[in-house]
N, C-alpha and C positions, 0 to 999 in steps of 0.2 A: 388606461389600465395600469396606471403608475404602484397601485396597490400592489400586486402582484408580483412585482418586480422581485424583491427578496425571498420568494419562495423559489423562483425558478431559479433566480440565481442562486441559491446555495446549491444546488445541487449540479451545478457546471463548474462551481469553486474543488479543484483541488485540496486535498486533505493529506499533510505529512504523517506516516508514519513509520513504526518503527520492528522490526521481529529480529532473533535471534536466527541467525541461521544455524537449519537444522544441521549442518554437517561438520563446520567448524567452531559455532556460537559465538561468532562475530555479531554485532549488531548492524544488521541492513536499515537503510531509513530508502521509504519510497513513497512515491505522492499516488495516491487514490481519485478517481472519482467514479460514481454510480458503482460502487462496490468491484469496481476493476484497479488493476494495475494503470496506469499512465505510459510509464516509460521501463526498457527492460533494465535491469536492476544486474550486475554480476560480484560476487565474492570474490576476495582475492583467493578463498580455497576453489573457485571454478563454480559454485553453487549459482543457479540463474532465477531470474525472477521473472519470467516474461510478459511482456506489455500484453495488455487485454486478457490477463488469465484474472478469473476470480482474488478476490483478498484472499489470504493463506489465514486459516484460524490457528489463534495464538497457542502455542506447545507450551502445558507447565512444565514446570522446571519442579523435578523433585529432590526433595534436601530438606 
């Protein structure tokens, strides 16, 4: 089932990204997979990111 291989594993690969944290607009970088957090993430303003909470959808920025 060597076929296969690359579909399942994309989805157990790890994905960096990156948001603005809401509180102080630091830029957080945290790694994703299946649409969760990985690991918990904290601001130096105290803001948290906690491991296995949903992706956080992106805040425009208005300007």
């Amino acid at each position: 089932m060597a076929m296969f291989d690359g579909c399942e594993g994309n989805a157990k690969t790890w994905v960096l990204e990156e948001m603005d944290c809401p509180q102080c607009g630091k830029v957080l970088e945290y790694y994703t997979s299946r649409g969760r957090i990985v690991e918990e993430v904290t601001c130096d303003c105290g803001y948290v990111l906690k491991a296995q909470e949903p992706v956080p959808m992106p805040v425009k920025k208005e300007g």
